[in-house]
ROSE-4610 file (N, C-alpha, C; in Angstrom, 1 decimal, always signed):
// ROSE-4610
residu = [X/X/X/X/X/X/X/X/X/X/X/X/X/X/X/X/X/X/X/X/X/X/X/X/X/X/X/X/X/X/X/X/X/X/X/X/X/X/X/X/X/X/X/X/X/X/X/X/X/X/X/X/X/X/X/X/X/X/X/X/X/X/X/X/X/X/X/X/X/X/X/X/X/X/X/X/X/X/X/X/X/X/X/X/X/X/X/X/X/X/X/X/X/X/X/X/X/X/X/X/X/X/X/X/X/X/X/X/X/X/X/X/X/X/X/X/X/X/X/X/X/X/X/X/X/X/X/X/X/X/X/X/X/X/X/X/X/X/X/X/X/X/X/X/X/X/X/X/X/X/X/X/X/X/X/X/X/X/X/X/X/X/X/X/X/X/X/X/X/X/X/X/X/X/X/X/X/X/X/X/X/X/X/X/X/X/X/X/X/X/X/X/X/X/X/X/X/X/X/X/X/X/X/X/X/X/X/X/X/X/X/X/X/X/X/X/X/X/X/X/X/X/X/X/X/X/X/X/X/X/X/X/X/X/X/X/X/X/X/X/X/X/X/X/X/X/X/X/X/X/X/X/X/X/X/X/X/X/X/X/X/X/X/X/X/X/X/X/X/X/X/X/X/X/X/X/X/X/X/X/X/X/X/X/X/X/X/X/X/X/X/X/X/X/X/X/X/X/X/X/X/X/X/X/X/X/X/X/X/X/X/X/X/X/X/X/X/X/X/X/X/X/X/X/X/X/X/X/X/X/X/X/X/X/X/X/X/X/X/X/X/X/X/X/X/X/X/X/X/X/X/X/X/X/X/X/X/X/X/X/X/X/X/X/X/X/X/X/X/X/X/X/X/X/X/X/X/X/X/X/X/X/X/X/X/X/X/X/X/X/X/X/X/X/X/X/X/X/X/X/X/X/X/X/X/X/X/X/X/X/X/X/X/X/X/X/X/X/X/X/X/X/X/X/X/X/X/X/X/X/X/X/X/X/X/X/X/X/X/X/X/X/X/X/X/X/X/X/X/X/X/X/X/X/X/X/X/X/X/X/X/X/X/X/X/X/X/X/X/X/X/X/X/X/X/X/X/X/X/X/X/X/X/X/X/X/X/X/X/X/X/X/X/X/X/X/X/X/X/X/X/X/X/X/X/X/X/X/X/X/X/X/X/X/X/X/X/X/X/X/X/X/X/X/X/X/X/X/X/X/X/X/X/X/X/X/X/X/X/X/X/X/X/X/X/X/X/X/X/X/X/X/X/X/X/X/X/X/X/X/X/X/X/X/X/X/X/X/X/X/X/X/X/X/X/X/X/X/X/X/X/X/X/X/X/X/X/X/X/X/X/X/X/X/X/X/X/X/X/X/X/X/X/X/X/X/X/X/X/X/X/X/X/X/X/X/X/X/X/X/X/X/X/X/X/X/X/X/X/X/X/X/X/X/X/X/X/X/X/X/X/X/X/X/X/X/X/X/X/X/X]
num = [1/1/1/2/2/2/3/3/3/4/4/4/5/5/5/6/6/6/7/7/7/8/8/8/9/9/9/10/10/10/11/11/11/12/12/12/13/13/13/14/14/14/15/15/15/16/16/16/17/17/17/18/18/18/19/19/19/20/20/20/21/21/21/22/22/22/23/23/23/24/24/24/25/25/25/26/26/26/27/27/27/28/28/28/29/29/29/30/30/30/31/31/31/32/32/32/33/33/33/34/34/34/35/35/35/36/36/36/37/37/37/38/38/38/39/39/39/40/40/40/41/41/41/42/42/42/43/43/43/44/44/44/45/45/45/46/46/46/47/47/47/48/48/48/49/49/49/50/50/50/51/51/51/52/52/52/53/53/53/54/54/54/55/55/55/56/56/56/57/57/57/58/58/58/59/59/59/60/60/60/61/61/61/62/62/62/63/63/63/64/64/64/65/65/65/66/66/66/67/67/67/68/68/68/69/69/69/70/70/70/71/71/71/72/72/72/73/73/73/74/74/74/75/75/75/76/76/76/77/77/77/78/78/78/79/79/79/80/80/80/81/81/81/82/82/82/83/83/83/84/84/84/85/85/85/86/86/86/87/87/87/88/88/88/89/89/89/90/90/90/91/91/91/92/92/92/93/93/93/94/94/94/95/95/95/96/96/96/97/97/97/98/98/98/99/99/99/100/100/100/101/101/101/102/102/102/103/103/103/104/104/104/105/105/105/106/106/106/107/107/107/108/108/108/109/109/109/110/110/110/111/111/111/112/112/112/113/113/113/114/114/114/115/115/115/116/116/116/117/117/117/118/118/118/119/119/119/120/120/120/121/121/121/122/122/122/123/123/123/124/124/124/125/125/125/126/126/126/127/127/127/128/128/128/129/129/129/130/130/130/131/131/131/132/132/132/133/133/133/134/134/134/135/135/135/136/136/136/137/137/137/138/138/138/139/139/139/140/140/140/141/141/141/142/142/142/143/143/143/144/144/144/145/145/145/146/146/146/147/147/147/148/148/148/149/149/149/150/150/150/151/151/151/152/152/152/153/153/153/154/154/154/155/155/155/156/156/156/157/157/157/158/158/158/159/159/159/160/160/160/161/161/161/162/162/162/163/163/163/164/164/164/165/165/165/166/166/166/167/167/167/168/168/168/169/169/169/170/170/170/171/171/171/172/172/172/173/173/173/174/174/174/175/175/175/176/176/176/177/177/177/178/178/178/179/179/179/180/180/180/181/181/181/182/182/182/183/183/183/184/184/184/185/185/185/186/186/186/187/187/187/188/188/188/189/189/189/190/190/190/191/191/191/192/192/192/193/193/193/194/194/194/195/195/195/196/196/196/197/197/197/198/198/198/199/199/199/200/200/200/201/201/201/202/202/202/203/203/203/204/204/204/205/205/205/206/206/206/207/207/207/208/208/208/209/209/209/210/210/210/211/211/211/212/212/212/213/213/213/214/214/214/215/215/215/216/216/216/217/217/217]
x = [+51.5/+50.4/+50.2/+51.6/+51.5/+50.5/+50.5/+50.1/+48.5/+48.3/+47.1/+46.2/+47.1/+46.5/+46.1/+47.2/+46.9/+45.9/+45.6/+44.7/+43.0/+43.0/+41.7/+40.6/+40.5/+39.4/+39.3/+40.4/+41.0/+40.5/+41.0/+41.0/+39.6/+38.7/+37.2/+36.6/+37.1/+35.8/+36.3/+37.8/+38.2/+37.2/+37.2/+36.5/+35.0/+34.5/+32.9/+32.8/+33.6/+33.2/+33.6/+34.5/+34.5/+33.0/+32.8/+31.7/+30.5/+30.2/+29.0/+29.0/+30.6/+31.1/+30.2/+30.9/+30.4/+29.0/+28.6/+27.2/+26.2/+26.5/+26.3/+26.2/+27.6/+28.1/+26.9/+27.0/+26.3/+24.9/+24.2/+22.8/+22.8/+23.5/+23.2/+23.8/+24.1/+24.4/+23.3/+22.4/+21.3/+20.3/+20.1/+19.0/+19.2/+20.5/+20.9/+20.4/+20.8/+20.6/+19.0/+18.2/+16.6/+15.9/+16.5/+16.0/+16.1/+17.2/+17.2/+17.1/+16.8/+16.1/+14.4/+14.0/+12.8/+12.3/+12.2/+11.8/+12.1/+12.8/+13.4/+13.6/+12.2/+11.9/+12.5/+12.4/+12.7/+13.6/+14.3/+15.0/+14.1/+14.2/+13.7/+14.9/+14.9/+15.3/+14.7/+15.0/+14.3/+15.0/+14.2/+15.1/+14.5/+14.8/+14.8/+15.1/+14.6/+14.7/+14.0/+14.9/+14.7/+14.2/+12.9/+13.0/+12.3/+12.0/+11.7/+10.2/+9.6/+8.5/+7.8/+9.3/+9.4/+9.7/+9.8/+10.7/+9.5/+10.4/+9.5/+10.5/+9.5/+10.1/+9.8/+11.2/+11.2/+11.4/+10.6/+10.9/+11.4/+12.4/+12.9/+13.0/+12.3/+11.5/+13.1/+13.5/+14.1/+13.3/+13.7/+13.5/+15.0/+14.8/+16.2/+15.9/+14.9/+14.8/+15.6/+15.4/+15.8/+14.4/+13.1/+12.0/+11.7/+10.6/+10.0/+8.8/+8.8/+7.5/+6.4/+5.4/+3.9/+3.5/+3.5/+3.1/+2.1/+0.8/-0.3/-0.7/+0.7/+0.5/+1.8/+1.9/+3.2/+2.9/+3.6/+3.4/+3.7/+3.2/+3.4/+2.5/+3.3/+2.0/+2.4/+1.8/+2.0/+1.4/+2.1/+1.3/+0.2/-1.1/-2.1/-2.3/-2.2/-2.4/-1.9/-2.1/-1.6/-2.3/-1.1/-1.7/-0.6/-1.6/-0.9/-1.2/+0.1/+0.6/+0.5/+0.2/+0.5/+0.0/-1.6/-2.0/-1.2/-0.3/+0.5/+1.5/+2.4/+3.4/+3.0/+1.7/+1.1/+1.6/+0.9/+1.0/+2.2/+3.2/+4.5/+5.7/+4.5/+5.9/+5.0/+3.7/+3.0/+2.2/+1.5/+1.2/-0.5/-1.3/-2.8/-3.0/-4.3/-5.3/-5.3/-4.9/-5.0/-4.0/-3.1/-2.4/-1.4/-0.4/+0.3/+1.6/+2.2/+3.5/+4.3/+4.9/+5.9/+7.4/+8.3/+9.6/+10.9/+11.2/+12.4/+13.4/+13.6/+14.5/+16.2/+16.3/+17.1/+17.3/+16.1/+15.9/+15.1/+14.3/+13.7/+12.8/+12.3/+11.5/+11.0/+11.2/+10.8/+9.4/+8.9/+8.2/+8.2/+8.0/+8.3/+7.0/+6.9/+6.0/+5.7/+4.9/+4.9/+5.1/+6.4/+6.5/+5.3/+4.7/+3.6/+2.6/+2.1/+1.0/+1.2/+2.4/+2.5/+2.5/+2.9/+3.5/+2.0/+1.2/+0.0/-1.3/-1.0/-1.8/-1.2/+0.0/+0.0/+0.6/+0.8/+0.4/-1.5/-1.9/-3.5/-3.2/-2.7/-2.5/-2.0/-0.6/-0.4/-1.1/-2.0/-3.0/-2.4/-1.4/-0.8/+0.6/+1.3/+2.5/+3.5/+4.3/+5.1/+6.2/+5.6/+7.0/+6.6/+5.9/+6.1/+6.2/+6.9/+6.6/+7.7/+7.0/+7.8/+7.0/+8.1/+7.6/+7.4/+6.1/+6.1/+5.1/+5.2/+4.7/+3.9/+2.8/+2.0/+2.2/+3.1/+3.1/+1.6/+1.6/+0.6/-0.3/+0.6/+0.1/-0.4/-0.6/-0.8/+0.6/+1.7/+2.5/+3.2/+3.3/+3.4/+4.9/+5.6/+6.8/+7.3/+7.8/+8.2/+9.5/+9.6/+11.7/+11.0/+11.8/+12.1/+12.3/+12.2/+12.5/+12.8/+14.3/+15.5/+15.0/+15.0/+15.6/+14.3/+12.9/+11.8/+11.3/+11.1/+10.7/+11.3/+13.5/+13.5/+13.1/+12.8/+12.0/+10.8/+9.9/+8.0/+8.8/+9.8/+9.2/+9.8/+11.3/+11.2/+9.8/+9.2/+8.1/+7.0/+6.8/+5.8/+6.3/+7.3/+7.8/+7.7/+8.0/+8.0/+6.4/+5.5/+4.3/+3.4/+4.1/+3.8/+3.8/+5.0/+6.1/+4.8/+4.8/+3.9/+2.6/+1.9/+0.5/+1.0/+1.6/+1.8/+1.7/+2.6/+3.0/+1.8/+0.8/-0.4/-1.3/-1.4/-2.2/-2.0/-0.5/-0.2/-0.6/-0.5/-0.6/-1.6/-2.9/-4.7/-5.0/-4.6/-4.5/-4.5/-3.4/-2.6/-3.7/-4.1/-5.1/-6.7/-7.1/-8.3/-7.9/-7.3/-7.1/-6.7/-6.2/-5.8/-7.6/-7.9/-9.5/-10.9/-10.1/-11.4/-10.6/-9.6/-8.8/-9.5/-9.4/-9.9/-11.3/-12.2/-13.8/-14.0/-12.9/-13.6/-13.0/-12.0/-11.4/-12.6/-12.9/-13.8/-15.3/-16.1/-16.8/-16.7/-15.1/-15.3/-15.2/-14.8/-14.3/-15.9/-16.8/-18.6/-18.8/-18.3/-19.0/-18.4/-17.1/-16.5/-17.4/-17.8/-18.1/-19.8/-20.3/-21.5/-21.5/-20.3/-20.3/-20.7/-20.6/-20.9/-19.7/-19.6/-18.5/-17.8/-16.5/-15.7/-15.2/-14.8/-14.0/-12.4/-12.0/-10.6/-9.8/-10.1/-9.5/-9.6/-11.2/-11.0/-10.7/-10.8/-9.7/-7.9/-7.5/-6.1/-6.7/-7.2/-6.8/-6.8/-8.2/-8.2/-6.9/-6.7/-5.5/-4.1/-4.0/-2.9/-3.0/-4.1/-4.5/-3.9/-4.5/-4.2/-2.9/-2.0/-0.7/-0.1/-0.2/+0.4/-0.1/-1.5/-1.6/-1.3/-0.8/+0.1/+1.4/+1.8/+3.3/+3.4]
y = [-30.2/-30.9/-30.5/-30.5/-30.2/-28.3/-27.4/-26.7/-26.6/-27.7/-27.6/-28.5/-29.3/-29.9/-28.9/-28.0/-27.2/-25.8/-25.4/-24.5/-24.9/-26.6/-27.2/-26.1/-25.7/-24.5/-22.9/-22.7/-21.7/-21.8/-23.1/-23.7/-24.0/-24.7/-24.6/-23.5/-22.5/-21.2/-20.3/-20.6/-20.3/-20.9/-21.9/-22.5/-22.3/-22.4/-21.9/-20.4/-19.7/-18.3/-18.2/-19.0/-19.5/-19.7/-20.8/-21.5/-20.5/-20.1/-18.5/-18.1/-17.3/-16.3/-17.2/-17.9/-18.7/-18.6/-19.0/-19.4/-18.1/-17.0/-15.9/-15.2/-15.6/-15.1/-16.1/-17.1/-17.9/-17.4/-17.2/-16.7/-15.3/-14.6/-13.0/-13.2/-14.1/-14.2/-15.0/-16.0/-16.4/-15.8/-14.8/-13.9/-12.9/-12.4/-11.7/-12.2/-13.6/-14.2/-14.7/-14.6/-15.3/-13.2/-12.6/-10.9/-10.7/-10.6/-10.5/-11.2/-12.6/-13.5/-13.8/-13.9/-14.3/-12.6/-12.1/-10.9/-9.8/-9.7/-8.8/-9.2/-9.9/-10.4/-9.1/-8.3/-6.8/-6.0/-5.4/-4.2/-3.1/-1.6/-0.9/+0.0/+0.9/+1.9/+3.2/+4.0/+5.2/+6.2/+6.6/+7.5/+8.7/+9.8/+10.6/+11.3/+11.4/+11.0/+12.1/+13.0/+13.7/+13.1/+13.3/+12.5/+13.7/+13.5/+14.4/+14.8/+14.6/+14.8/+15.4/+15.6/+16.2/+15.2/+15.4/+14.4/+13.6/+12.1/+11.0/+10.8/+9.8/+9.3/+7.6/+7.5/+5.6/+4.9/+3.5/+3.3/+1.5/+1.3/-0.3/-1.3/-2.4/-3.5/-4.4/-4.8/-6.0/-7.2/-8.4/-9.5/-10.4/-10.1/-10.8/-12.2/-12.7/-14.3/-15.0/-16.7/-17.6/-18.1/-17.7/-17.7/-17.0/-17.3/-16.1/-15.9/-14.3/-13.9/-13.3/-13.7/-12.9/-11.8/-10.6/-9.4/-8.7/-8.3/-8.1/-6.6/-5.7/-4.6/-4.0/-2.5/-2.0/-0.6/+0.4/+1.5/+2.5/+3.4/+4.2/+4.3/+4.0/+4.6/+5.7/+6.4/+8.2/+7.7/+7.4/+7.2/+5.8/+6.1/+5.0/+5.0/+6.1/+6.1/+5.2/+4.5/+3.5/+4.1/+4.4/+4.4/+3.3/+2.5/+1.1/+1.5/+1.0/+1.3/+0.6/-0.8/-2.3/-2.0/-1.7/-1.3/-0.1/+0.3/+1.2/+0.4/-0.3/-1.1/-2.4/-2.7/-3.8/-3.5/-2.0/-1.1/-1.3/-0.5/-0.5/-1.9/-3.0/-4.0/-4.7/-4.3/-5.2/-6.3/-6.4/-7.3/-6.9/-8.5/-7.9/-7.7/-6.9/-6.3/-7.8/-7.4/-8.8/-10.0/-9.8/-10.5/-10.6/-11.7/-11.8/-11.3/-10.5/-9.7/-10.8/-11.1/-12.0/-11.6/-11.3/-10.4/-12.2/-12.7/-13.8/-13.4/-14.7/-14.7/-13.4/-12.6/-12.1/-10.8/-10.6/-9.6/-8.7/-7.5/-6.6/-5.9/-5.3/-4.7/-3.2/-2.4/-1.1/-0.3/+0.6/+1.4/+2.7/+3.3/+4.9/+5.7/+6.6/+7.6/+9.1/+9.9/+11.7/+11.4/+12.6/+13.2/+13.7/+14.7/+15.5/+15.0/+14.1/+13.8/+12.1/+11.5/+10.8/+11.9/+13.1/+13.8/+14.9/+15.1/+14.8/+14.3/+12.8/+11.8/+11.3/+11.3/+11.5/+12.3/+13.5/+14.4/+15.2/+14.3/+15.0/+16.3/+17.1/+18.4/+19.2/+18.3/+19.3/+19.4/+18.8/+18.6/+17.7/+16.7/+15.3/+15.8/+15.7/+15.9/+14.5/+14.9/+13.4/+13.0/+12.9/+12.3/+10.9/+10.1/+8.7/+8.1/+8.6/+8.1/+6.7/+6.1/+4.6/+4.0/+3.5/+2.2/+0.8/+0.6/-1.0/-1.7/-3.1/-4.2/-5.7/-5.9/-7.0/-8.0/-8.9/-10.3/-11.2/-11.8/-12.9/-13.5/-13.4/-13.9/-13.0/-11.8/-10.8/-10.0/-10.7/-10.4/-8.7/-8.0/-6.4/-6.3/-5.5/-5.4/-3.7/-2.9/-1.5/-0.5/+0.0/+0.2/+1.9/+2.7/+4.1/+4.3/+5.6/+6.2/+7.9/+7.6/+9.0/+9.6/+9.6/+10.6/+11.1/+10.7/+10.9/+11.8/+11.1/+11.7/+13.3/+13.3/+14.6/+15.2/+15.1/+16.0/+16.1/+15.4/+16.0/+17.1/+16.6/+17.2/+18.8/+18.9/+19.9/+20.6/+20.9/+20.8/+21.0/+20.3/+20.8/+21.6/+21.8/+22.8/+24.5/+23.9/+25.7/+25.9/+24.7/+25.2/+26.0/+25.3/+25.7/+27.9/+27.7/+28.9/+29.8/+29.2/+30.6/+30.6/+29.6/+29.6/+30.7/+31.0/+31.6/+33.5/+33.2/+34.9/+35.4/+34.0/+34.2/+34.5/+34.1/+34.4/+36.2/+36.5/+37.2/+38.3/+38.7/+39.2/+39.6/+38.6/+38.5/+40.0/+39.4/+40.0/+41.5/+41.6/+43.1/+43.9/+42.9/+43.9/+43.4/+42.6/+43.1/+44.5/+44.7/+45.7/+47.1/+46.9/+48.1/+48.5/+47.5/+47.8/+48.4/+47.9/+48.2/+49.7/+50.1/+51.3/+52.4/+51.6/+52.4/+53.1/+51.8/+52.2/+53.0/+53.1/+53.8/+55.6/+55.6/+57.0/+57.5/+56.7/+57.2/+57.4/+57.0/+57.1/+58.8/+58.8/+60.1/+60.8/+60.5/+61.8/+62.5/+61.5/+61.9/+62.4/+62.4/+62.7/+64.1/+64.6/+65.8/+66.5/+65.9/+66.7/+67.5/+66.3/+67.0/+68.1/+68.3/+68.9/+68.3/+66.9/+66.3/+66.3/+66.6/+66.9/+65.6/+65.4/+64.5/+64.4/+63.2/+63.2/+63.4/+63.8/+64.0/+62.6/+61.5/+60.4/+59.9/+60.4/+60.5/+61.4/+62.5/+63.7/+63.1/+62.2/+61.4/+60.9/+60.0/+59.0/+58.9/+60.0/+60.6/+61.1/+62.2/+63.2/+62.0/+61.0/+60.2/+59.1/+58.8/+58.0/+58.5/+60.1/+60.6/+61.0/+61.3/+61.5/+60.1/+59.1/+57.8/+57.4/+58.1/+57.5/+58.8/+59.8/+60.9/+60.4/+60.2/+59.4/+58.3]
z = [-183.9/-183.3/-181.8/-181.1/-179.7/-179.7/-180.4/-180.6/-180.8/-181.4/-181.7/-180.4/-180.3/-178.8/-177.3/-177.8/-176.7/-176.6/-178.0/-178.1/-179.2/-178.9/-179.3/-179.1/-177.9/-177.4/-179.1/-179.0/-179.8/-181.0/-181.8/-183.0/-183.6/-182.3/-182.3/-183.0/-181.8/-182.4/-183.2/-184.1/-185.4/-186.7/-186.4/-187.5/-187.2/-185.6/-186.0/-186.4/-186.1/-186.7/-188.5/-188.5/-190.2/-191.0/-190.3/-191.0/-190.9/-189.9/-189.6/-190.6/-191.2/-191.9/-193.4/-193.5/-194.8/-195.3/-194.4/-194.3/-194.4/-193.9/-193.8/-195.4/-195.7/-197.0/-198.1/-198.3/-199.1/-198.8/-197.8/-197.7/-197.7/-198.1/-198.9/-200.2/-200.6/-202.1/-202.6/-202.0/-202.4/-203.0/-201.5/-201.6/-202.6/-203.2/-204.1/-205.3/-205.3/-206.6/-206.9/-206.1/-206.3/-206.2/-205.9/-205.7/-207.2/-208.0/-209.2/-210.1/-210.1/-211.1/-211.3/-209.8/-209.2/-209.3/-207.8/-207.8/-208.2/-209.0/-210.0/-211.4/-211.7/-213.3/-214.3/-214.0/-215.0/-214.3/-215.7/-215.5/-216.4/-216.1/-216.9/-217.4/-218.4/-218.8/-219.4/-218.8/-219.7/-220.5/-221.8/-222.2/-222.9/-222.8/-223.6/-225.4/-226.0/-227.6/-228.1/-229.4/-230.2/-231.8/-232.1/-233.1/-234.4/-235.7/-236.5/-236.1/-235.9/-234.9/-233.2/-233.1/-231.7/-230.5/-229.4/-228.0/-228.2/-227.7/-227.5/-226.6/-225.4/-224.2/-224.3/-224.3/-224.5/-222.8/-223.0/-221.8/-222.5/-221.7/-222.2/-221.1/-221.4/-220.1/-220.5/-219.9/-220.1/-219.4/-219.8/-218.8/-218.6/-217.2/-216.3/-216.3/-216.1/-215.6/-217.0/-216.5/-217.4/-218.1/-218.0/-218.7/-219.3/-220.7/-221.9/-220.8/-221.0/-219.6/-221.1/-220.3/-221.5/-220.7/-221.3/-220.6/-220.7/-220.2/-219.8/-220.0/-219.4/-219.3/-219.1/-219.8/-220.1/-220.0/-219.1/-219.0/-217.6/-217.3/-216.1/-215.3/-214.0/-212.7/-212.3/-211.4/-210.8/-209.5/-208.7/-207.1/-207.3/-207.2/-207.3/-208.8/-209.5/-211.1/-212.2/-212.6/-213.9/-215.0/-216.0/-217.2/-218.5/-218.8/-219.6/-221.3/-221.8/-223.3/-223.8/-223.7/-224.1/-225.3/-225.7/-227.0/-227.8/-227.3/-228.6/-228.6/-227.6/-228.3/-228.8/-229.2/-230.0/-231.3/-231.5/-232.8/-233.3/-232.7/-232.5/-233.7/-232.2/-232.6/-233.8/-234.5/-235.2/-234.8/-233.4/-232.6/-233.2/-233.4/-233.7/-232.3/-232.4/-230.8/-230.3/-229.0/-228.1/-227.9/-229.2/-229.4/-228.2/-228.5/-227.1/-227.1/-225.8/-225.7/-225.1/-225.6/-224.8/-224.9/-223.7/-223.8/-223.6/-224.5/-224.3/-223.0/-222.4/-221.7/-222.0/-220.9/-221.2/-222.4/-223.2/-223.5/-223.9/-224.4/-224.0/-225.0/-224.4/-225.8/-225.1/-226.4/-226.4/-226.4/-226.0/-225.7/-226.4/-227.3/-227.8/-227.7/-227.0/-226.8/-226.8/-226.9/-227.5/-226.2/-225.9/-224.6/-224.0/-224.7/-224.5/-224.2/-224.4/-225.0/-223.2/-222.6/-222.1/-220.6/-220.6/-219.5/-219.2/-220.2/-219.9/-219.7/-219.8/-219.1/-217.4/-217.2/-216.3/-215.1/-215.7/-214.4/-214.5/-215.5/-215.3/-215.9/-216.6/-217.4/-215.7/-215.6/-214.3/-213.2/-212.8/-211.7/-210.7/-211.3/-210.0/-210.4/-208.8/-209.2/-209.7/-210.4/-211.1/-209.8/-208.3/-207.2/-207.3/-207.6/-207.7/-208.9/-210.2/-211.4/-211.6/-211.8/-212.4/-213.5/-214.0/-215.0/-214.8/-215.6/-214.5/-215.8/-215.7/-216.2/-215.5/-216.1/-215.4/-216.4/-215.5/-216.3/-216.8/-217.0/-217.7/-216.3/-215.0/-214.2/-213.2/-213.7/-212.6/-211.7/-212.0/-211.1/-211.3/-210.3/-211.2/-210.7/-211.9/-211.3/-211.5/-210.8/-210.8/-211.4/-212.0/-211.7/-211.9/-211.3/-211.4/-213.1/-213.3/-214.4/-214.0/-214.0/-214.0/-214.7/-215.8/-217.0/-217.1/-217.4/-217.4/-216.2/-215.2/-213.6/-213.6/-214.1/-213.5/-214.7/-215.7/-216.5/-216.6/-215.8/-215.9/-214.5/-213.4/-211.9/-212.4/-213.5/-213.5/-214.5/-215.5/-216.0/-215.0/-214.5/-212.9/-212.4/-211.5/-210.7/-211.6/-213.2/-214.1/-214.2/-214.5/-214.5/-213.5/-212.1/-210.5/-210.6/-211.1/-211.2/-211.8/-213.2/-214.6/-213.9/-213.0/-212.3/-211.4/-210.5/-209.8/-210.3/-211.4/-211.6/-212.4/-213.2/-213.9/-213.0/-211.6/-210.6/-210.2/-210.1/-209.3/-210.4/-211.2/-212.9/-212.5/-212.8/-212.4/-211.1/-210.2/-209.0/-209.0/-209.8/-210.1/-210.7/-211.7/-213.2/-212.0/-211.8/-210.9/-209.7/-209.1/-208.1/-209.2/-210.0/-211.1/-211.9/-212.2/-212.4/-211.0/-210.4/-209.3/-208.9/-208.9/-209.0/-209.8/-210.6/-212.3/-211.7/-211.5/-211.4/-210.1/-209.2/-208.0/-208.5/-209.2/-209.6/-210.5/-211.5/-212.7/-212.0/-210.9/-209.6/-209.3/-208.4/-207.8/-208.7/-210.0/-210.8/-211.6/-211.8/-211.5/-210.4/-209.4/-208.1/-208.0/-208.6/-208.5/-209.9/-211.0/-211.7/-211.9/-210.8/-210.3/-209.3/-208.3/-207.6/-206.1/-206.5/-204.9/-203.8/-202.7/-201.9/-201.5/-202.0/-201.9/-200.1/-199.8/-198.4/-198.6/-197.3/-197.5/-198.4/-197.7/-198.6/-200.0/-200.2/-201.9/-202.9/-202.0/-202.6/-203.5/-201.5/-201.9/-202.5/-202.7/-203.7/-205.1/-205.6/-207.0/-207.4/-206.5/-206.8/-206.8/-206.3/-206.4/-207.6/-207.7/-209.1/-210.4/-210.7/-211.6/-211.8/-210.8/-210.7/-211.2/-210.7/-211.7/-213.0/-213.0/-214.6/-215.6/-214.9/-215.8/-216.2/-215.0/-214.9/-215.9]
């Protein structure tokens, strides 16, 4: 007691940096807990899938909350781009047109889609690149919610990046056979202008005489 009498000052701001500490701690566990129940209504998953029909790309909504959510809209945005599936997973889960999606507390529902046929609607046939691709859902109330899609994203970005690639060498290809043709027509040119007897310049001398040498070769 005499201890404590004597370091009252001490003992004080033990316990208010306690209680801070606490308090601190309890209000990032809050905000933890209302981020993933409240503002983190969904989890997504994506997946990749071999099926007898060729790759389909699945995407799986969960619902986190302690509420059944009604869902509006189901599918992929690309930057400002949304493209919504809700009408194929109507199909899907046997839902009539318009009928209502509703995902129960705590669990989820599936998405299955042609790779092909999803990876060109939204990169636009390769025209948008896939760096903002997520999956995302509009509840009943408008409310939109987002999650990344790994598995998906790095396979359109590599897919883009090869198509970037074959554009390139198809360009560079093009290039080659226009300059090989305009080659063609100016040799087949002098080679009339030599067989009339018109006087060639020193350069088209070279160039004829070097033309024909490679297309001997």
């Amino acid at each position: 007691m005499e201890w404590l009498k004597d370091n009252q000052a001490l003992v004080m701001v033990i316990l208010f940096t306690a209680v801070i500490a606490l308090a601190i701690t309890v209000l990032v566990l809050c905000n933890k807990i209302y981020k993933n129940f409240y503002v983190k209504k969904f989890s997504f998953t994506d997946i990749l899938e071999e099926t007898e029909n060729g790759e389909t790309v699945t995407i799986i909504a969960g619902n986190k909350s302690l509420n059944d959510i009604t869902v509006s809209a189901l599918g992929f945005s690309n930057g400002l781009c949304s493209f919504d599936y809700i009408a194929e997973y109507r199909k899907q889960a046997e839902i009539n047109d318009g009928g209502k999606v509703v995902i129960p507390s705590r669990s989820t529902i599936t998405l299955r889609l042609d790779r092909t046929s999803v990876e060109s609607a939204v990169t636009k046939d390769f025209a948008l690149a896939p760096k903002n691709l997520c999956a995302y859902v509009i509840d009943a109330y408008g409310g939109l919610s987002k999650g990344k899609t790994h598995v998906i994203s790095k396979l359109f970005k590599a897919d883009y990046k090869e198509h970037l690639k074959n554009e390139k060498l198809a360009e560079k290809k093009r290039k080659a056979e226009e300059k090989a043709e305009q080659r063609r027509e100016k040799a087949e040119f002098l080679t009339i202008k030599r067989y009339r007897d018109e006087k060639l310049s020193l350069c088209e001398k070279w160039f004829l005489k070097r033309y024909n040498k490679r297309k001997g070769a």
